[in-house]
py3Dmol code that shows the C-alpha trace and the ligand (Angstrom):
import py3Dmol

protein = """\
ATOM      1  CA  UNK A   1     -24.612  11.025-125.736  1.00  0.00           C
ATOM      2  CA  UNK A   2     -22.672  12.861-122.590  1.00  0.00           C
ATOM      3  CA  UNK A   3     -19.414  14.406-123.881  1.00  0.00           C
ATOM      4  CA  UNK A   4     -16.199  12.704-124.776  1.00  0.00           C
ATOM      5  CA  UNK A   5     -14.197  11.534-121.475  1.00  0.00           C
ATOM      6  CA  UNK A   6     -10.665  13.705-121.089  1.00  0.00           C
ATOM      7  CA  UNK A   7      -8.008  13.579-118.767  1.00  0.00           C
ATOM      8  CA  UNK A   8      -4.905  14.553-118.243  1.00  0.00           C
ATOM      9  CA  UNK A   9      -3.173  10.891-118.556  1.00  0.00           C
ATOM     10  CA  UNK A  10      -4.402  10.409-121.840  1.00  0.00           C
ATOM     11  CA  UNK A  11      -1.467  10.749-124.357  1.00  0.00           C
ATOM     12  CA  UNK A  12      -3.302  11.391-127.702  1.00  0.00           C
ATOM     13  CA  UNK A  13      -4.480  14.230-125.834  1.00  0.00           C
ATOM     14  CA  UNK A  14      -1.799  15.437-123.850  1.00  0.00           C
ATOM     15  CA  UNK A  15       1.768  14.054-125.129  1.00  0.00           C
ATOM     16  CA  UNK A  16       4.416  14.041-122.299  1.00  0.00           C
ATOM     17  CA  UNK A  17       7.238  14.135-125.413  1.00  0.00           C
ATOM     18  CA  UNK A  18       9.400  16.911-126.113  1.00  0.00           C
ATOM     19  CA  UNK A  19       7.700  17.870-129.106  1.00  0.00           C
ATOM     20  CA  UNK A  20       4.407  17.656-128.370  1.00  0.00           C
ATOM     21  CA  UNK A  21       3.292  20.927-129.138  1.00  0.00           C
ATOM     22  CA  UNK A  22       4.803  20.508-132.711  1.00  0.00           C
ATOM     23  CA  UNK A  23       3.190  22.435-135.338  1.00  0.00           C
ATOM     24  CA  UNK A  24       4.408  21.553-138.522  1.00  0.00           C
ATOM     25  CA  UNK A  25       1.197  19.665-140.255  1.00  0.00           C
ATOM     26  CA  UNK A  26      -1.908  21.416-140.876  1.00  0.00           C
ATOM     27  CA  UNK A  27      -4.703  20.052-139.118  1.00  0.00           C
ATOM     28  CA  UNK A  28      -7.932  18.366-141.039  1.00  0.00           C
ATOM     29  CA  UNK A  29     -10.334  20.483-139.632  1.00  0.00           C
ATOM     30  CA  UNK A  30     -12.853  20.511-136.779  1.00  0.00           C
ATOM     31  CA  UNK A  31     -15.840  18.550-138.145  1.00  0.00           C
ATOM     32  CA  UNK A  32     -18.568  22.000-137.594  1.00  0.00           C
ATOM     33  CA  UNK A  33     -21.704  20.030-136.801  1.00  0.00           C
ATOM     34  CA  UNK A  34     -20.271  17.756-134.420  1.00  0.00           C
ATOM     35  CA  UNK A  35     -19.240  20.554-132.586  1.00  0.00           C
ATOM     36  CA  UNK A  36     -22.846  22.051-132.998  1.00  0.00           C
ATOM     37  CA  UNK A  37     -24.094  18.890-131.609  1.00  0.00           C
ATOM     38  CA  UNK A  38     -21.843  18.848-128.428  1.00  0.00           C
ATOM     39  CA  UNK A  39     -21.660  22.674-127.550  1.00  0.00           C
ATOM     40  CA  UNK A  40     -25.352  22.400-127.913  1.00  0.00           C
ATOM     41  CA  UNK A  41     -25.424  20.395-124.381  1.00  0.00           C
ATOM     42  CA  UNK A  42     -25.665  22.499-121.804  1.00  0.00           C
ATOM     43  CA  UNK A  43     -22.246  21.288-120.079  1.00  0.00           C
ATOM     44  CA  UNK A  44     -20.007  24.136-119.104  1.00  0.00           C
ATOM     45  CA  UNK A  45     -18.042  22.082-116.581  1.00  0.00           C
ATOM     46  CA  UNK A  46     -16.284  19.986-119.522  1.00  0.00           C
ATOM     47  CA  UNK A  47     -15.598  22.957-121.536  1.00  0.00           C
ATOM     48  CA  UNK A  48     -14.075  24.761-118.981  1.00  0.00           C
ATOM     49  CA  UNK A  49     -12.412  21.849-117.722  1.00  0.00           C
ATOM     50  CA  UNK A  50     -11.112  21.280-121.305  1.00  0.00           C
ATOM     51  CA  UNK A  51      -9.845  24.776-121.472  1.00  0.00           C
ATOM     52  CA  UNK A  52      -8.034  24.626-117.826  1.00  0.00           C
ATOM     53  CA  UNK A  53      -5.865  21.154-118.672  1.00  0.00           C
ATOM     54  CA  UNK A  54      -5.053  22.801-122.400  1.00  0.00           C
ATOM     55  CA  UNK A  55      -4.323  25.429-121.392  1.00  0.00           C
ATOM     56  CA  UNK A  56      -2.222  24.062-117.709  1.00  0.00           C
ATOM     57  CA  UNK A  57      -1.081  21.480-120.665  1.00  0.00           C
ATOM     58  CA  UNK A  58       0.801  24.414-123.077  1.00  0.00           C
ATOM     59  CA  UNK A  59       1.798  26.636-120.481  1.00  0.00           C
ATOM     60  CA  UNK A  60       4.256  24.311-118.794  1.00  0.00           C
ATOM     61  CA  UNK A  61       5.959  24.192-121.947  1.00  0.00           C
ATOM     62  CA  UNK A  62       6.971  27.791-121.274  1.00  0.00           C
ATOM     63  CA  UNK A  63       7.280  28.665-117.919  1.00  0.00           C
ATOM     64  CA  UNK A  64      10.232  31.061-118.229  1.00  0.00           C
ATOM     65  CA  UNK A  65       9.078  33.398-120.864  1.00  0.00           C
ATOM     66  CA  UNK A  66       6.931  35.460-119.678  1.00  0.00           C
ATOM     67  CA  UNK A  67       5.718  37.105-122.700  1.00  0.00           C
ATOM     68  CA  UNK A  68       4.130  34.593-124.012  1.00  0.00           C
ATOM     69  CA  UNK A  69       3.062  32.940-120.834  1.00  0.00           C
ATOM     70  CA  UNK A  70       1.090  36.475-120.647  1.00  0.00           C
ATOM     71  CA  UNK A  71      -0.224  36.671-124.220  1.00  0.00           C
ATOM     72  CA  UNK A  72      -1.074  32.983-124.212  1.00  0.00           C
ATOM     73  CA  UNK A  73      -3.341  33.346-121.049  1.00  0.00           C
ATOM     74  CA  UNK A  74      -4.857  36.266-122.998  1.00  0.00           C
ATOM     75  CA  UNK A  75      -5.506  33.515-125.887  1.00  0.00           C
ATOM     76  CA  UNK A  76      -7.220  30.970-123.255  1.00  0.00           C
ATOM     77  CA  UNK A  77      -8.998  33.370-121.277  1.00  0.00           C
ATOM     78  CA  UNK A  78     -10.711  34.393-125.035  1.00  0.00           C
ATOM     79  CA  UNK A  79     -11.081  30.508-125.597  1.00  0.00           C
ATOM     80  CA  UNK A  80     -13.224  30.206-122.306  1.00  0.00           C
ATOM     81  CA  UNK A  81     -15.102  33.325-123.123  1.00  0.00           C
ATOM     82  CA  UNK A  82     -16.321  31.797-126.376  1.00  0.00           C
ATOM     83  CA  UNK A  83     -16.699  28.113-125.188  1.00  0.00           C
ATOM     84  CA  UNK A  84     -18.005  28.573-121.560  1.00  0.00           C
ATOM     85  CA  UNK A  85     -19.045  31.777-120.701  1.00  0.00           C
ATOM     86  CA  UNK A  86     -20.476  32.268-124.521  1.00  0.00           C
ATOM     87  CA  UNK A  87     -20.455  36.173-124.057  1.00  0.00           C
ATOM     88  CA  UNK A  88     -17.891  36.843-127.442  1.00  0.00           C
ATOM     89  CA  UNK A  89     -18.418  38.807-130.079  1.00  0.00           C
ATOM     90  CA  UNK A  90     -18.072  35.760-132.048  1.00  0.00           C
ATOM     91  CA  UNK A  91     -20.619  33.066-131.450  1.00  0.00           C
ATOM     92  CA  UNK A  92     -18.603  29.759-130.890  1.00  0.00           C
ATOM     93  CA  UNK A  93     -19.342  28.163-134.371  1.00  0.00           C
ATOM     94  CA  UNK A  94     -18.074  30.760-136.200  1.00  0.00           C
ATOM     95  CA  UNK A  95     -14.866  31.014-134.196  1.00  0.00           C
ATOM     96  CA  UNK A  96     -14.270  27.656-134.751  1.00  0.00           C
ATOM     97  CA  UNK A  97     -14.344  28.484-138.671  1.00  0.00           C
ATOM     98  CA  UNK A  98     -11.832  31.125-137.700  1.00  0.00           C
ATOM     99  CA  UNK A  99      -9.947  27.767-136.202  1.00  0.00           C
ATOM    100  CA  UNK A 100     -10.345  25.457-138.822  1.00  0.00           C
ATOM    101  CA  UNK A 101      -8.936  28.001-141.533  1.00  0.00           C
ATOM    102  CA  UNK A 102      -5.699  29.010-138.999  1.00  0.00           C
ATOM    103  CA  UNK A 103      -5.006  25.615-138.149  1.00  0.00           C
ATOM    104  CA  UNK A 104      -4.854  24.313-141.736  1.00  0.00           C
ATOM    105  CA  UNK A 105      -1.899  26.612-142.718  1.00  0.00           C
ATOM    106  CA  UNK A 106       0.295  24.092-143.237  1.00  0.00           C
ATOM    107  CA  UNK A 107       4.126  24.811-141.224  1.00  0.00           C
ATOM    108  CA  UNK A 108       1.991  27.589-139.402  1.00  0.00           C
ATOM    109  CA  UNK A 109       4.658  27.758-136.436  1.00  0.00           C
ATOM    110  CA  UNK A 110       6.907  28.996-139.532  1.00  0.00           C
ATOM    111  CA  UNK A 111       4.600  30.878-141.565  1.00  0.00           C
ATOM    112  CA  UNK A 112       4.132  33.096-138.749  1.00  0.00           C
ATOM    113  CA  UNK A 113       7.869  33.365-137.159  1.00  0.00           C
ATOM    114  CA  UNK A 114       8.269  34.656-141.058  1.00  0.00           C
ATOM    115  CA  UNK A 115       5.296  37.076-140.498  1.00  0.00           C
ATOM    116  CA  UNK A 116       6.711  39.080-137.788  1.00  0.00           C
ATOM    117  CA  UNK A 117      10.164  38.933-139.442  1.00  0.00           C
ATOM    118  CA  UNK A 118       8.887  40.162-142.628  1.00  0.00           C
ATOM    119  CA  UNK A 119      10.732  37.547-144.741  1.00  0.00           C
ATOM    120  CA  UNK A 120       7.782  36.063-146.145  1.00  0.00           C
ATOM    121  CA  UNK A 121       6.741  37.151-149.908  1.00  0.00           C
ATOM    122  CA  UNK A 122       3.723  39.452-149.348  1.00  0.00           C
ATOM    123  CA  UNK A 123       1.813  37.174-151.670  1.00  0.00           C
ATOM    124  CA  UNK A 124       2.520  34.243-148.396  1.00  0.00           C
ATOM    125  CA  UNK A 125       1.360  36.781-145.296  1.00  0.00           C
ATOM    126  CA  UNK A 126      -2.032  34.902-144.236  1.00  0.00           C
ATOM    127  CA  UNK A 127      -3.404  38.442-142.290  1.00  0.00           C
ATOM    128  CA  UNK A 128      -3.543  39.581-146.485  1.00  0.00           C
ATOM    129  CA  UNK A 129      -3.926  36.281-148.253  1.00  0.00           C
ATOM    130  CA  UNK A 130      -7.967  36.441-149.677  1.00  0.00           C
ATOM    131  CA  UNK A 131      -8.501  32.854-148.011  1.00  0.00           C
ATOM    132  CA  UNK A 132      -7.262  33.374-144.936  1.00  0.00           C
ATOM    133  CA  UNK A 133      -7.226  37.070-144.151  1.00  0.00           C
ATOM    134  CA  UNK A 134     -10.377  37.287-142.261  1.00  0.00           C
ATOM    135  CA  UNK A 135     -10.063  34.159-139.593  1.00  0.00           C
ATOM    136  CA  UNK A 136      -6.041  35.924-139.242  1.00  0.00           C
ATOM    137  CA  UNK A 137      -7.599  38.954-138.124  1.00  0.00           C
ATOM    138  CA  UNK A 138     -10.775  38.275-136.610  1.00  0.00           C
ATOM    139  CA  UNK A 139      -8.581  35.735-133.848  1.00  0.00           C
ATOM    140  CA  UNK A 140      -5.527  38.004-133.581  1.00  0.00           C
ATOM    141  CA  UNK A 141      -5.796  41.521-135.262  1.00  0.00           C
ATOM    142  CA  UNK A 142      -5.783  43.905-138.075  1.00  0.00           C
ATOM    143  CA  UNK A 143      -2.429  43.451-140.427  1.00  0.00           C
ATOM    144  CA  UNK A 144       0.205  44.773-138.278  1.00  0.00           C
ATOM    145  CA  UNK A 145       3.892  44.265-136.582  1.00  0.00           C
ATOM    146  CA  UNK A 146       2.176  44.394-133.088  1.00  0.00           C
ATOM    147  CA  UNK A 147      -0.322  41.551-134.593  1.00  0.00           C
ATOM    148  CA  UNK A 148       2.003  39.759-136.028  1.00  0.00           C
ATOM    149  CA  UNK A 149       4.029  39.585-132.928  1.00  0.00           C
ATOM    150  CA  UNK A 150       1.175  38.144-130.444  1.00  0.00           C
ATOM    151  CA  UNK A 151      -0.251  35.995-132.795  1.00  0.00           C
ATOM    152  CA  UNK A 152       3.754  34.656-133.214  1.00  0.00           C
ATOM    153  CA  UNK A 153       3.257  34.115-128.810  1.00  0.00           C
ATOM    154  CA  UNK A 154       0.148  32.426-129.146  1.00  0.00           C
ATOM    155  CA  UNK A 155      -0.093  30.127-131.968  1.00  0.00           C
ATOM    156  CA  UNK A 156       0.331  27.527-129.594  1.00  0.00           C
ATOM    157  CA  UNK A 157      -2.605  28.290-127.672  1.00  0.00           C
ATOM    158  CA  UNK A 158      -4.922  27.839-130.382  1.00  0.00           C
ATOM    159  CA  UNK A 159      -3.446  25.608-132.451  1.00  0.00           C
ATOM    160  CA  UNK A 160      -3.526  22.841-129.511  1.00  0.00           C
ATOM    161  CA  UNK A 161      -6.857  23.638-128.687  1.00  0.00           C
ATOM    162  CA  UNK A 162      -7.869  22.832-131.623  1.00  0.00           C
ATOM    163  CA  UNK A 163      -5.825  19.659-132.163  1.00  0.00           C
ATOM    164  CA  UNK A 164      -7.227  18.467-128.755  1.00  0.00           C
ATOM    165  CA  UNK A 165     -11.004  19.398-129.115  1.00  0.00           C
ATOM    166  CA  UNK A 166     -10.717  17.708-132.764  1.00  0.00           C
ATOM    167  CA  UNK A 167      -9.315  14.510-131.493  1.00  0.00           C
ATOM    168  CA  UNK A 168     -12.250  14.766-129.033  1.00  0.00           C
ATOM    169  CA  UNK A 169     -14.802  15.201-131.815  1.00  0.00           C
ATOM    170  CA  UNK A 170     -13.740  12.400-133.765  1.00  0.00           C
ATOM    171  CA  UNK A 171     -13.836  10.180-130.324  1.00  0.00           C
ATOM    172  CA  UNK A 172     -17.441  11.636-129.476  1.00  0.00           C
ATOM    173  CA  UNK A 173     -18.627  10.876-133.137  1.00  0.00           C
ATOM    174  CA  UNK A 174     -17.174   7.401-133.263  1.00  0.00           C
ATOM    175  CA  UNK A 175     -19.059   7.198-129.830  1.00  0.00           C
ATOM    176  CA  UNK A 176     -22.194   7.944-131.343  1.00  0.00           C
ATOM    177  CA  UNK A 177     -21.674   5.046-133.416  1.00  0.00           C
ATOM    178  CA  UNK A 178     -21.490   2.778-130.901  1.00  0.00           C
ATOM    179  CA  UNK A 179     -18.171   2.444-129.894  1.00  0.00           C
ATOM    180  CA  UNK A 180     -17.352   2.569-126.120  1.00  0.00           C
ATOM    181  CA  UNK A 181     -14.191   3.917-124.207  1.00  0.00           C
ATOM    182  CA  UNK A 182     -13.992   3.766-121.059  1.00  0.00           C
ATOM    183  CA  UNK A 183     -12.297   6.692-118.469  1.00  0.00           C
ATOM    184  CA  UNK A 184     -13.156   9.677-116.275  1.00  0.00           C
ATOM    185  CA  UNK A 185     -15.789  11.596-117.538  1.00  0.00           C
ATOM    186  CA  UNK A 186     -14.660  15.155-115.999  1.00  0.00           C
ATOM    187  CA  UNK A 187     -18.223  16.712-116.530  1.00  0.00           C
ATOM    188  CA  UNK A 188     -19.812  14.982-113.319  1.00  0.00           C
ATOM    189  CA  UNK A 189     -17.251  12.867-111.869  1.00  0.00           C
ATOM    190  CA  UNK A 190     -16.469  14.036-108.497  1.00  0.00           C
ATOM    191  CA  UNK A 191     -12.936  11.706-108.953  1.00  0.00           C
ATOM    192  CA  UNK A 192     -11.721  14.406-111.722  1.00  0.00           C
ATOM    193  CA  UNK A 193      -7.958  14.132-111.150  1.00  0.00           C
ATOM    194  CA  UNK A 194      -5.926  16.240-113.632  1.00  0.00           C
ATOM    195  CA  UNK A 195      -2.326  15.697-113.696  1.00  0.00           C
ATOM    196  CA  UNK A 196       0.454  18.492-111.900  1.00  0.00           C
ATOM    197  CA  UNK A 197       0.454  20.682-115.623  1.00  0.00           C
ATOM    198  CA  UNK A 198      -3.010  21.750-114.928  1.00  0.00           C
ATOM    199  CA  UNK A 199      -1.317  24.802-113.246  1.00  0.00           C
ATOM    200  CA  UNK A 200       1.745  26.515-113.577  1.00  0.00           C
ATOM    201  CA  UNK A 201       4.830  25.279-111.290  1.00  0.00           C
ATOM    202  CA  UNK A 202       3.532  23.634-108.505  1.00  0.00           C
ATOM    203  CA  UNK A 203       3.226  19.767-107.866  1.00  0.00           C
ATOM    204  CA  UNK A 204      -0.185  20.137-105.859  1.00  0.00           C
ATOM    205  CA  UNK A 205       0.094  16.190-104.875  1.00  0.00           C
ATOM    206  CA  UNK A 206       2.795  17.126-102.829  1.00  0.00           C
ATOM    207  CA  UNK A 207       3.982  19.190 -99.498  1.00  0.00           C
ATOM    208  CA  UNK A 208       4.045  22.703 -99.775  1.00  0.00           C
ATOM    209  CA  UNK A 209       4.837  23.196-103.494  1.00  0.00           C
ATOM    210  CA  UNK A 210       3.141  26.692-104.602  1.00  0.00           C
ATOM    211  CA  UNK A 211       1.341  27.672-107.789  1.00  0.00           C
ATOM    212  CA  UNK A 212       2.156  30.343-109.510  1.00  0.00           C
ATOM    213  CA  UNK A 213      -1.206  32.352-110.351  1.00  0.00           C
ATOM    214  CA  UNK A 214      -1.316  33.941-113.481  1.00  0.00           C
ATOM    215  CA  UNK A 215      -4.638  36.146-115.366  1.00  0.00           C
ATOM    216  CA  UNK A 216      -6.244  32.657-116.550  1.00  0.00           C
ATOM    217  CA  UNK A 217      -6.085  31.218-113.039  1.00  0.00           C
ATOM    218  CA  UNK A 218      -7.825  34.791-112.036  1.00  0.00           C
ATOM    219  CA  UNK A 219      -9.993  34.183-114.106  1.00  0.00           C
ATOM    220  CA  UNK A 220     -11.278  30.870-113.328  1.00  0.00           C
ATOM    221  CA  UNK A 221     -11.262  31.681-109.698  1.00  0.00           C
ATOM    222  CA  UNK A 222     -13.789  34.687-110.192  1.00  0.00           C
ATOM    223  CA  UNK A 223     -15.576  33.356-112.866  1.00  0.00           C
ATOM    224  CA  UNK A 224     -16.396  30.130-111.119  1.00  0.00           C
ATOM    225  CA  UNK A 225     -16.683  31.612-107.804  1.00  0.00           C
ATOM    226  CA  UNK A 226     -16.866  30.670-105.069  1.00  0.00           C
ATOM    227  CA  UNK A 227     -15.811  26.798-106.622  1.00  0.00           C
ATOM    228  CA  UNK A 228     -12.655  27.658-108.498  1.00  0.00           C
ATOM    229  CA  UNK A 229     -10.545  25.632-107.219  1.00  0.00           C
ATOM    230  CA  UNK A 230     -12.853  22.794-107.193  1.00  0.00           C
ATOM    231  CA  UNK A 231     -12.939  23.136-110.902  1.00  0.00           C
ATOM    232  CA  UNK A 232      -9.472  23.096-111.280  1.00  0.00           C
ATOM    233  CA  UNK A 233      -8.267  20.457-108.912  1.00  0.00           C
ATOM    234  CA  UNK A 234     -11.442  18.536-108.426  1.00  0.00           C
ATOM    235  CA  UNK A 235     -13.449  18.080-105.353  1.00  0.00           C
ATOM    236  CA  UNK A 236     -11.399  15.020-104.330  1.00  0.00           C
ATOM    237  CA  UNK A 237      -8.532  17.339-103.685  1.00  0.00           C
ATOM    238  CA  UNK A 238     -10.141  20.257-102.298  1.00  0.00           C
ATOM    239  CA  UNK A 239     -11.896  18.007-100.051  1.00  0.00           C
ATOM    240  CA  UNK A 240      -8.228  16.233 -99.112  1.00  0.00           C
ATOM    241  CA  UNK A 241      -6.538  19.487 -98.791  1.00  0.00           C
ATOM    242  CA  UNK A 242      -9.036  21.204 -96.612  1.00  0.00           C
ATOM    243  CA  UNK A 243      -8.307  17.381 -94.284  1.00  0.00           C
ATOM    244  CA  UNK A 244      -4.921  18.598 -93.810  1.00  0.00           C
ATOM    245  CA  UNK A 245      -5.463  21.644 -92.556  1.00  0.00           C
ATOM    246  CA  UNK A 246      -5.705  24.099 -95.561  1.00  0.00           C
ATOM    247  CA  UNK A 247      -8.664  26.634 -96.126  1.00  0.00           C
ATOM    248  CA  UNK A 248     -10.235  28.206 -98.843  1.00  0.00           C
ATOM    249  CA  UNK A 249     -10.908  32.368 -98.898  1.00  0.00           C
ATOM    250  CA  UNK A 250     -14.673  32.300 -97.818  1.00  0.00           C
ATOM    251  CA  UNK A 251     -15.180  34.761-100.551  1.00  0.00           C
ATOM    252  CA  UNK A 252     -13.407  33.374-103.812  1.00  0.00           C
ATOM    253  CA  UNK A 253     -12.499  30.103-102.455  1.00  0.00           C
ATOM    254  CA  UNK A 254      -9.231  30.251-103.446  1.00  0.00           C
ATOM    255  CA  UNK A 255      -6.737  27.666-101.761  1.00  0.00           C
ATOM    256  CA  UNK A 256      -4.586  28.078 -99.495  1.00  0.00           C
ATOM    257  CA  UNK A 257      -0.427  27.640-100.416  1.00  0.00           C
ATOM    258  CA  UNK A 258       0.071  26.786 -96.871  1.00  0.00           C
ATOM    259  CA  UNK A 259      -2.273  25.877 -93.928  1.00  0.00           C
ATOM    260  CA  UNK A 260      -3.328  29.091 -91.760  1.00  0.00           C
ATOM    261  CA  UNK A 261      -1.828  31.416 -94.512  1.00  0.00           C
ATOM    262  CA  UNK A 262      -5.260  33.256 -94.849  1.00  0.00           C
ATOM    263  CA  UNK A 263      -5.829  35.246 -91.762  1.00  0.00           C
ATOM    264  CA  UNK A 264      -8.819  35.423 -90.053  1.00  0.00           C
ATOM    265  CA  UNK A 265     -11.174  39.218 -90.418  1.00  0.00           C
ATOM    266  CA  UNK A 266     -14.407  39.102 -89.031  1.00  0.00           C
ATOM    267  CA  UNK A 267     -14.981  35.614 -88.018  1.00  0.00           C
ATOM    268  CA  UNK A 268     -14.116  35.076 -92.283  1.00  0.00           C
ATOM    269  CA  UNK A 269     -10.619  33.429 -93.636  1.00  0.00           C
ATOM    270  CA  UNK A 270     -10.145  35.735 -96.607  1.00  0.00           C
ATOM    271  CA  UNK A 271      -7.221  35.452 -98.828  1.00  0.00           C
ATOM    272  CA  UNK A 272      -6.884  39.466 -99.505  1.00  0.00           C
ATOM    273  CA  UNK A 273      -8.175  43.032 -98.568  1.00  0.00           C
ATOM    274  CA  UNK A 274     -10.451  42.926-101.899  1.00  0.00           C
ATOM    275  CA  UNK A 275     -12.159  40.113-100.779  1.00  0.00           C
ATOM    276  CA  UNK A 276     -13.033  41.471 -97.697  1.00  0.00           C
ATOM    277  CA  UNK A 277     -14.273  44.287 -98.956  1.00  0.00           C
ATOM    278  CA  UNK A 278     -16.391  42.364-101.451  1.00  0.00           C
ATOM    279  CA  UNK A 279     -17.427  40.022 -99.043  1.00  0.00           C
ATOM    280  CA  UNK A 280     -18.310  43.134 -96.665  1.00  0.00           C
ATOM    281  CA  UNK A 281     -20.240  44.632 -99.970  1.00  0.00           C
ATOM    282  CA  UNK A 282     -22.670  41.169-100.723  1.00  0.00           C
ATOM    283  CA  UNK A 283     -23.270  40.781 -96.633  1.00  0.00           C
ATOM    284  CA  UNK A 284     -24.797  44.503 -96.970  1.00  0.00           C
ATOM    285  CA  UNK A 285     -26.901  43.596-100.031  1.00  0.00           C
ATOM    286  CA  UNK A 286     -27.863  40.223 -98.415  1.00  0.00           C
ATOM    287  CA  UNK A 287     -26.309  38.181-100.740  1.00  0.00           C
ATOM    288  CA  UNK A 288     -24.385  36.116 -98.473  1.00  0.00           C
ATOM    289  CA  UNK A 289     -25.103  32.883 -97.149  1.00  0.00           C
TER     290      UNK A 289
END
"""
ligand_1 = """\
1
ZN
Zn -10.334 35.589 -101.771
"""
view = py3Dmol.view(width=600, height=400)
view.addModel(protein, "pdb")
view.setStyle({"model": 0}, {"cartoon": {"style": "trace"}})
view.addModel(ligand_1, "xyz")
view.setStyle({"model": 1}, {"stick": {}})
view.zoomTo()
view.show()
């Protein structure tokens, strides 16, 4: 069975309210060998793809704090490591235990504003609690102010991912029984259109809008190189971009804010002096092509 169908539209999955990155309820749990089963597939598209709109999805919410924009593209760019790129030091099942116990703290969002303000009874700080002590510290840190602080900026982060790829879970496993839904299924569609949160700022449907790159989008861009973009945005609106007269770096193939903004070195359009250099680098060791 091919993976559960996302997109950005869907409001179970991505509320447009106010609140939807509410906190308050512990969550039941990500069901451990239905995740097996799916991260078992060989699909790295969706789970990156999943990552990108969560992550595009949260960050919106907090545009103008840049502390925890920061810290909570830290918290993604360790989410794709151990979903995508599978290179953690914890496998992806096990983080997902790490998950599942963090997630069920019930009124987590206050649990851990009373962490870093040291109100809470010592008997209530989950980093020392016996149950929870060693998914706390394994996903943000040893017992610490300086822990307790970034795991206060990016509770969001995880706690969404989580609520997301369990609603997702639940949809593949009812799938499995049978049931059908019917939607984009992001893995192989080439019409993959996520919504204007899947970056930061910009309105990429429209005009010259510009978006705001941040460490997560840097990371995407290299670690997908040189189809980045096309991850991000989908081929549909690379390929309608590049119609209106905007190029991508021949190197990274990142896109263009504005047509011609590139400049031209060497016959390439490349989007900075590293890439040049790089691109100078792989034509020497006849990796080009
Ligand atoms: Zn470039």
């Amino acid at each position: 069975m091919s993976a559960p169908v996302v997109s950005m539209e869907d409001a179970e999955l991505f509320p447009k309210a106010a609140d939807a990155l509410e906190m308050s309820e512990a969550l039941p749990g990500l069901d451990v060998n239905a995740f097996e089963a799916l991260h078992k597939q060989p699909n790295n598209l969706w789970w990156s793809r999943l990552v990108i709109s969560t992550r595009g999805f949260v960050i919106n919410y907090f545009k103008t704090e840049d502390e925890r924009l920061f810290s909570m593209d830290d918290a993604f760019i360790i989410i794709h490591k151990i979903f995508v790129e599978r290179n953690h030091v914890y496998p992806a099942v096990e983080f997902v235990k790490y998950l599942n116990t963090i997630t069920g703290v019930p009124k987590l969002d206050n649990v851990l504003n009373a962490t870093e303000a040291g109100t809470l009874p010592l008997a209530g700080n989950p980093f020392t609690a016996p149950d929870t002590c060693v998914a706390f510290t394994a996903v943000f840190g040893q017992p610490n102010q300086a822990t307790y602080h970034i795991a206060n900026l990016q509770k969001h982060a995880y706690y969404t991912f989580t609520r997301i790829l369990g609603v997702l879970l639940r949809r593949w496993s009812a799938d499995n029984e049978g049931v059908k839904r019917k939607g984009i299924r992001f893995d192989k569609d080439p019409e993959w259109q996520p919504d204007d949160r899947v970056v930061l700022f910009e309105e990429f449907y429209k005009g010259n809008r510009t978006w705001v790159l941040t460490d997560f989008d840097r990371h995407m861009i290299a670690f997908w190189r040189p189809k980045g973009t096309h991850v991000i945005f989908g081929d549909r609106h690379i390929e309608k971009k590049k119609r209106s007269g905007f190029n991508l770096c021949d190197y990274c193939g990142m896109l263009e804010q504005f047509p011609e903004q590139f400049k031209l070195m060497d016959q390439f359009r490349l989007c900075s002096s590293e890439c040049l250099q790089s691109l100078a680098e792989s034509i020497q060791a006849g990796n080009h092509h």
